[in-house]
C-alpha positions as CSV (number, residue, x, y, z in Angstrom):
1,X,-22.0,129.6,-18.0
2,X,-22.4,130.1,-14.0
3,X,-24.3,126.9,-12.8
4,X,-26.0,126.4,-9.1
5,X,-24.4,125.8,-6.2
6,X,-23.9,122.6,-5.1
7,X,-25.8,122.6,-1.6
8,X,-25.9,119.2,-0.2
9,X,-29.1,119.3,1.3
10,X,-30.5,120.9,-1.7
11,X,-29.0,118.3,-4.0
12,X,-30.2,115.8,-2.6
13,X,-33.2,116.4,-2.2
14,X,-33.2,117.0,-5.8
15,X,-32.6,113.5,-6.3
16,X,-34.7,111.4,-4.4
17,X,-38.0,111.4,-4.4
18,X,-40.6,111.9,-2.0
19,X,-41.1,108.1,-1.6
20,X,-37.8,107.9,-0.8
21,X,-36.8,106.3,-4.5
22,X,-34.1,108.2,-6.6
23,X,-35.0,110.6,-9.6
24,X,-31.3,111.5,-10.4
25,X,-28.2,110.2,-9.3
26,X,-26.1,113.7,-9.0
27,X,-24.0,112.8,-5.9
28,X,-23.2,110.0,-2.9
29,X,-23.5,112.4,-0.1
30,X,-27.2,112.4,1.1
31,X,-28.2,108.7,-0.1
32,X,-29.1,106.4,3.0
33,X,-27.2,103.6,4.0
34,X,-30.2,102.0,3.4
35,X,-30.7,103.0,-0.7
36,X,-27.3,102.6,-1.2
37,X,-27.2,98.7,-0.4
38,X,-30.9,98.6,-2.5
39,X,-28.5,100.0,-5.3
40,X,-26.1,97.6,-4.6
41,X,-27.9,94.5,-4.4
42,X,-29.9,95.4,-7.8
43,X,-26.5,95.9,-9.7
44,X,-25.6,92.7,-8.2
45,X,-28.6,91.0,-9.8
46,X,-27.3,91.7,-13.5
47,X,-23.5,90.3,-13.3
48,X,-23.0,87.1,-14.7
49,X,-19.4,85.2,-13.7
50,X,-17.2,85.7,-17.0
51,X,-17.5,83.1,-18.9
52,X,-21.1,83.1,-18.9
53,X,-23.4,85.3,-21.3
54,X,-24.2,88.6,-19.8
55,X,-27.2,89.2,-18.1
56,X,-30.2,91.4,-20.3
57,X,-33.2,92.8,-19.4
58,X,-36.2,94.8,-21.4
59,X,-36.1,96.9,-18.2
60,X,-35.8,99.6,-20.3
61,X,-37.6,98.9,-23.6
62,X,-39.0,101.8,-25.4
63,X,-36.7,104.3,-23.7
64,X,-33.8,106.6,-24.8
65,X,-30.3,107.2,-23.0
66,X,-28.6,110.3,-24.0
67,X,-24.6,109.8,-23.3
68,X,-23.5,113.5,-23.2
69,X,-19.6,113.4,-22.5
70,X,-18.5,117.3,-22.8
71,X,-14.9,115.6,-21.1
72,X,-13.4,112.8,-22.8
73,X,-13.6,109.0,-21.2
74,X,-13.0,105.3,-22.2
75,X,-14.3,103.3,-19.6
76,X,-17.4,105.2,-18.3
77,X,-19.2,106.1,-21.6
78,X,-18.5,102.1,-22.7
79,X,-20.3,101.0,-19.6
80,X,-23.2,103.0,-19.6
81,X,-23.4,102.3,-23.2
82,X,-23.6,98.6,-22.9
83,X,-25.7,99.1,-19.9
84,X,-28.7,100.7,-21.4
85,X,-27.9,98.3,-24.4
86,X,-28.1,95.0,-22.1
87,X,-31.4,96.9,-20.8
88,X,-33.1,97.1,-24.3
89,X,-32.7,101.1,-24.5
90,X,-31.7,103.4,-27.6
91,X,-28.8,104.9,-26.8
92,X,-27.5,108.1,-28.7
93,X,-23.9,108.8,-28.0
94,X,-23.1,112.4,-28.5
95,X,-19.6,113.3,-29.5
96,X,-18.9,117.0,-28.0
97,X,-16.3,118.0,-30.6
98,X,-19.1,117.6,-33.3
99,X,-21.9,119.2,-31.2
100,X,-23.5,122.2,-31.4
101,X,-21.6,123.1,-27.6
102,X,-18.8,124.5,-29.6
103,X,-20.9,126.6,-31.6
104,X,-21.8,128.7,-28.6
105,X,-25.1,126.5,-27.8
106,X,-26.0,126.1,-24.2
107,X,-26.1,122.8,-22.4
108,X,-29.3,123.6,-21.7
109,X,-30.3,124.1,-25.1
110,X,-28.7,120.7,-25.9
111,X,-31.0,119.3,-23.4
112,X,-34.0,120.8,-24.6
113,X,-33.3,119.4,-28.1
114,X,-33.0,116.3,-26.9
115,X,-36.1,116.3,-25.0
116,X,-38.0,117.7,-27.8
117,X,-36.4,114.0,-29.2
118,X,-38.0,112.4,-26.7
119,X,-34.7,111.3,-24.4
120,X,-35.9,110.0,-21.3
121,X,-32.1,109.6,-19.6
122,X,-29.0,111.8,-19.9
123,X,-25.6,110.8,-18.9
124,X,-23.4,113.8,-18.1
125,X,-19.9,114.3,-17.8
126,X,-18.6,117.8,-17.9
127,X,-15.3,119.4,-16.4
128,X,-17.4,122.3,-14.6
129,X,-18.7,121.6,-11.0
130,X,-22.2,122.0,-11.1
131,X,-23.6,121.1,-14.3
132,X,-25.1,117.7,-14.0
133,X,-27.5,119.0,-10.6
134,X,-27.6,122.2,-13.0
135,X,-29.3,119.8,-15.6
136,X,-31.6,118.1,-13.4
137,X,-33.4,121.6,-11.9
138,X,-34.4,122.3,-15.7
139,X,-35.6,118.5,-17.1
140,X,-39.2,118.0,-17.4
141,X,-40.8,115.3,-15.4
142,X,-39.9,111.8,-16.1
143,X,-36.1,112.7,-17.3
144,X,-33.3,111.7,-14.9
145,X,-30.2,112.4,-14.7
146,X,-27.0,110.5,-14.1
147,X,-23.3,112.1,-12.8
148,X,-20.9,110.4,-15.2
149,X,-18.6,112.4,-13.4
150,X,-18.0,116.2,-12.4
151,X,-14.7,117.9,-12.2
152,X,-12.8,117.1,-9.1
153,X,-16.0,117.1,-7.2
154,X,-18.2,113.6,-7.7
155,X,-18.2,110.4,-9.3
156,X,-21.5,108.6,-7.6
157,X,-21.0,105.8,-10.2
158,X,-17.9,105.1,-9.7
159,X,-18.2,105.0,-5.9
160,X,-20.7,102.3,-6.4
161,X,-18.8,100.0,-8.5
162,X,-15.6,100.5,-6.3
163,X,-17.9,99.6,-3.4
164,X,-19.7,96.7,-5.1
165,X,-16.3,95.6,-6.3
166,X,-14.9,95.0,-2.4
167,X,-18.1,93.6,-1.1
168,X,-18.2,90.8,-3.6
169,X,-14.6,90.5,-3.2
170,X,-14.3,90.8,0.8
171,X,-17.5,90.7,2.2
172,X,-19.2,93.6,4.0
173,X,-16.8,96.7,4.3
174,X,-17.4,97.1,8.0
175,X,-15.0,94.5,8.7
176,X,-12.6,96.0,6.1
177,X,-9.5,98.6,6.2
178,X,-9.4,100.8,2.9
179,X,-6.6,102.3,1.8
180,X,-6.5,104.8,-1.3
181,X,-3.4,106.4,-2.3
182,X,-2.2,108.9,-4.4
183,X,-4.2,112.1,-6.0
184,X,-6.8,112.6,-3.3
185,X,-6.9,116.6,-3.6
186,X,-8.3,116.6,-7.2
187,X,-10.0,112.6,-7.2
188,X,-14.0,112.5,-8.3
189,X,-13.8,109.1,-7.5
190,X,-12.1,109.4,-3.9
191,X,-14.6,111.3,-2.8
192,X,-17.2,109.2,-4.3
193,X,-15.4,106.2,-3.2
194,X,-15.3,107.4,0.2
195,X,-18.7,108.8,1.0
196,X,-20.0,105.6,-0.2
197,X,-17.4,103.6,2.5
198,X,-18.3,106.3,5.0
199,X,-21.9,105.7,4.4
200,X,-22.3,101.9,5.0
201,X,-19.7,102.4,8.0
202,X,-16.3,101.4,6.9
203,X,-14.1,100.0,9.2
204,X,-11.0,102.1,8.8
205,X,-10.3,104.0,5.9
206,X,-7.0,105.6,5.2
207,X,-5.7,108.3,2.4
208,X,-2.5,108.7,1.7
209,X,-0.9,111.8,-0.5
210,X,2.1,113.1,-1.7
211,X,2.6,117.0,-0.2
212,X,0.3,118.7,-3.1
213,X,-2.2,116.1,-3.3
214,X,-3.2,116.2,0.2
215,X,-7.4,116.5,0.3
216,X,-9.3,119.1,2.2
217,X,-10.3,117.2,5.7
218,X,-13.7,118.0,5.4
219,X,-14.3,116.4,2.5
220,X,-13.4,113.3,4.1
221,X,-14.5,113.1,7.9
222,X,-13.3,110.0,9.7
223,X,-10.6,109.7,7.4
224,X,-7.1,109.3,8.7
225,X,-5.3,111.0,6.3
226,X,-1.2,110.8,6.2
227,X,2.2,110.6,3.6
228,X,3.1,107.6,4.7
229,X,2.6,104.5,2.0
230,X,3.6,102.4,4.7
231,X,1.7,103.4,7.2
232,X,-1.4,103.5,4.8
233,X,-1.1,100.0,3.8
234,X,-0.1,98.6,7.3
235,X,-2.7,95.3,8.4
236,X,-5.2,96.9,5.0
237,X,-7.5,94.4,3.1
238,X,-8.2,97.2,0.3
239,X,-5.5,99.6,-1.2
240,X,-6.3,101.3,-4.1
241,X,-3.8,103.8,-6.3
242,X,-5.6,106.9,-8.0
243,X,-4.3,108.3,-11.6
244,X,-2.7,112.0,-10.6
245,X,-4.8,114.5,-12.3
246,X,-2.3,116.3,-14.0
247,X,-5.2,118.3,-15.8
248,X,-6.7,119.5,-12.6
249,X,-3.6,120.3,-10.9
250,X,-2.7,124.2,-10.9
251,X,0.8,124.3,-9.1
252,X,2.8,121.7,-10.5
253,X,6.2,122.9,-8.4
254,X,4.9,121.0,-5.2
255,X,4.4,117.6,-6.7
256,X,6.8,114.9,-6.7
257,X,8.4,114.1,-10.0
258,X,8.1,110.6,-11.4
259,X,11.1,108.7,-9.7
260,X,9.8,110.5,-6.2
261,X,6.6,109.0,-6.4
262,X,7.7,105.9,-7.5
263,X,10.3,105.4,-4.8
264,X,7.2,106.7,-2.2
265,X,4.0,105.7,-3.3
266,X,3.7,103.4,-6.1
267,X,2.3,100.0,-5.3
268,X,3.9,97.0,-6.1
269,X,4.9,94.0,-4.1
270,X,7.2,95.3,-1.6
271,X,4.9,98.6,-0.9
272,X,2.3,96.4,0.1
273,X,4.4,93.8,2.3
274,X,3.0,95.2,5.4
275,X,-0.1,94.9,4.3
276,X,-3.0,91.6,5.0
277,X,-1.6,89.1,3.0
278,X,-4.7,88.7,1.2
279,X,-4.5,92.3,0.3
280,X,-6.6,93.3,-3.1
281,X,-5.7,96.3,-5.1
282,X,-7.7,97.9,-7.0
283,X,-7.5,101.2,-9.4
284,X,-10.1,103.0,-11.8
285,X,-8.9,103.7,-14.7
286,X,-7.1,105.0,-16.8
287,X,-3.4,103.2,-15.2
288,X,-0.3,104.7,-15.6
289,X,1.7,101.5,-15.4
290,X,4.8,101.5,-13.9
291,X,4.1,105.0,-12.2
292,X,0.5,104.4,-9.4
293,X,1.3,100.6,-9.8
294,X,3.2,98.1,-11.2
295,X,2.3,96.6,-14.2
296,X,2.8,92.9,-12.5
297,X,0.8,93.3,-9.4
298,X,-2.0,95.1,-11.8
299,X,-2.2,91.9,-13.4
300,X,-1.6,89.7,-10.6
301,X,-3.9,87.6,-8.4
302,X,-4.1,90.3,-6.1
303,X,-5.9,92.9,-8.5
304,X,-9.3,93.6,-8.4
305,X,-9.2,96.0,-11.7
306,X,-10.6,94.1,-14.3
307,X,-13.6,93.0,-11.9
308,X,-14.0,97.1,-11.2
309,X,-14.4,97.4,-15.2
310,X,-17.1,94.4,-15.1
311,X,-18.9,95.5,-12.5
312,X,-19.0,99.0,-14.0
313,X,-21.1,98.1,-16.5
C-alpha cells in the first residue's frame, strides 16, 4: 500500500478546521500554542486525584469509537478504551490478527465497512508512516481521526499526556529544563513530546543518544542534542528515558550492548545527581527495568510514570 506524503502544511490543515477547531488529531507539528493549551486544560477537566471515582461524561453518548491497532500496544489501546467508555461511547476494539487486513483487505476497505457501521471515531495505530493522515483524506464528513501512533514518526497523544504530566507536576514548562534520553532516532513519542515542548516554548530541552540513536537535527530545532548523560541531566527538572526500539532499528552493530548503556545512560540515582534535586522522571511505556531505568527510582518519589498512565487516559 503506498500512502500520501506527510506534508506538514498539508496535514495540518487536514486537521483543523476552518474555525480553527480540530477535525483529526494526525500530528503535533502545526497546532497553535494556543489549541494546544485549550487541549490541555480540557483533559485537565476529566482527572480526578486517585482515590476518588473517575470523572464521566455523556459527551459522547450515542457515538461509536473504532480502536484499530494494526501494531500491538498495552497502554494506549487501554486508555482510549476507557476513555470513550468514561465518555458514554461504544467502543469496538478490533483485533488485527483476526481481521480481514490479513486476508489481503485494504485499510481503506476496513474503513468503509466500518462506516457503513456507522463509526463516528477511529483510532489508528499502524507501523507504516502515513496511514492515519492517509485515513482521514478518505472519511466522510463527521468521522475523525486519531494518531494512536505512527511508525517512528508521531505520537500526538502521547506528546500531550507527557506535557500535561509536567505541567501538573512542575508548573508551566517555560520555566522548566527537559531532558529525554535514550532512543531519539526511532522515538514517535520524542518527537511528539518535543514539538509539543517546542510549541508552548520550553525552557531548555536537551536529548541525549547513544552513537546510533542520535535524531536527525531537524526534527528537533532548538534542541541541544549531545552523548553525554551527564551533561543532559545537569541543573534538569524533567528527564525522561525512552524504550530502544529494537524493532525499528536496522543496523544493530552501532548500538551499545546492554552493560554499555547501562554504565552510560541508564537513570538511576547516581545518573541523575547533578541533576535539580527535585528532579522527576518520567518514561512511556513499556520499561525495560534495570536497562533505561532502575527499577527503584521508577518506583520512587521522584517518578512521574504512573501519573503519565493516568493522565493518558
Amino acid at each position: 500500500m503506498t500512502t500520501t506524503s506527510n506534508n506538514d502544511s498539508d496535514i495540518n490543515s487536514l486537521q483543523v478546521a476552518d474555525d480553527g477547531s480540530l477535525r483529526h488529531l494526525l500530528t503535533i507539528d502545526g497546532l497553535s500554542a494556543e489549541l494546544i493549551r485549550s487541549i490541555l486544560e480540557r483533559a485537565s477537566a476529566f482527572l480526578a486525584p486517585p482515590d476518588q471515582p473517575v470523572i464521566r461524561s455523556s459527551a459522547l453518548a450515542g457515538r461509536t469509537v473504532a480502536n484499530l491497532f494494526f501494531e500491538p500496544s498495552t497502554r494506549t489501546r487501554a486508555s482510549f478504551e476507557l476513555a470513550a467508555k468514561r465518555l458514554a461511547a461504544d467502543v469496538l476494539n478490533l483485533d488485527v490478527s483476526t481481521s480481514s487486513r490479513i486476508k489481503g483487505e485494504s485499510i481503506l476497505d476496513t474503513i468503509y465497512t466500518l462506516e457503513a457501521m456507522q463509526a463516528d471515531v477511529f483510532v489508528v495505530r499502524d507501523a507504516e508512516a502515513g496511514v492515519p493522515a492517509m485515513i482521514a483524506r478518505h472519511v466522510r464528513p463527521g468521522i475523525s481521526i486519531l494518531n494512536a501512533g505512527e511508525s517512528s514518526v508521531s505520537h500526538p497523544t502521547q506528546g500531550l499526556l507527557d506535557v500535561l504530566t509536567m505541567q501538573r507536576s512542575l508548573g508551566d514548562v517555560r520555566q522548566l529544563t527537559v531532558c529525554i534520553v535514550g532512543d531519539i532516532a526511532h522515538s514517535r513519542v520524542a518527537r511528539s513530546t518535543a514539538a509539543v515542548l517546542r510549541t508552548l516554548g520550553v525552557g531548555e530541552l536537551r536529548l541525549v543518544a547513544p552513537p546510533g540513536m542520535k535524531p536527525d537535527a531537524t526534527w528537533f530545532p532548538d534542541a541541544i542534542i549531545g552523548e553525554s548523560l551527564s551533561e543532559g541531566v545537569k541543573n534538569a527538572d524533567i528527564v525522561m528515558a525512552l524504550r530502544i526500539q529494537h524493532e525499528r532499528i536496522k543496523n544493530k552493530s552501532e548500538l551499545p550492548g546492554p552493560d554499555a548503556y547501562i554504565r552510560h545512560y541508564q537513570l538511576n540515582e547516581e545518573s541523575l545527581s547533578e541533576a535539580n534535586a527535585n528532579v522527576k522522571v518520567m518514561h512511556p511505556g513499556p520499561m525495560n527495568r534495570g536497562i533505561e531505568i532502575d527499577g527503584a527510582l521508577a518506583d520512587g518519589p521522584r517518578s512521574l510514570i504512573t501519573e503519565q498512565v493516568r493522565n493518558g487516559v
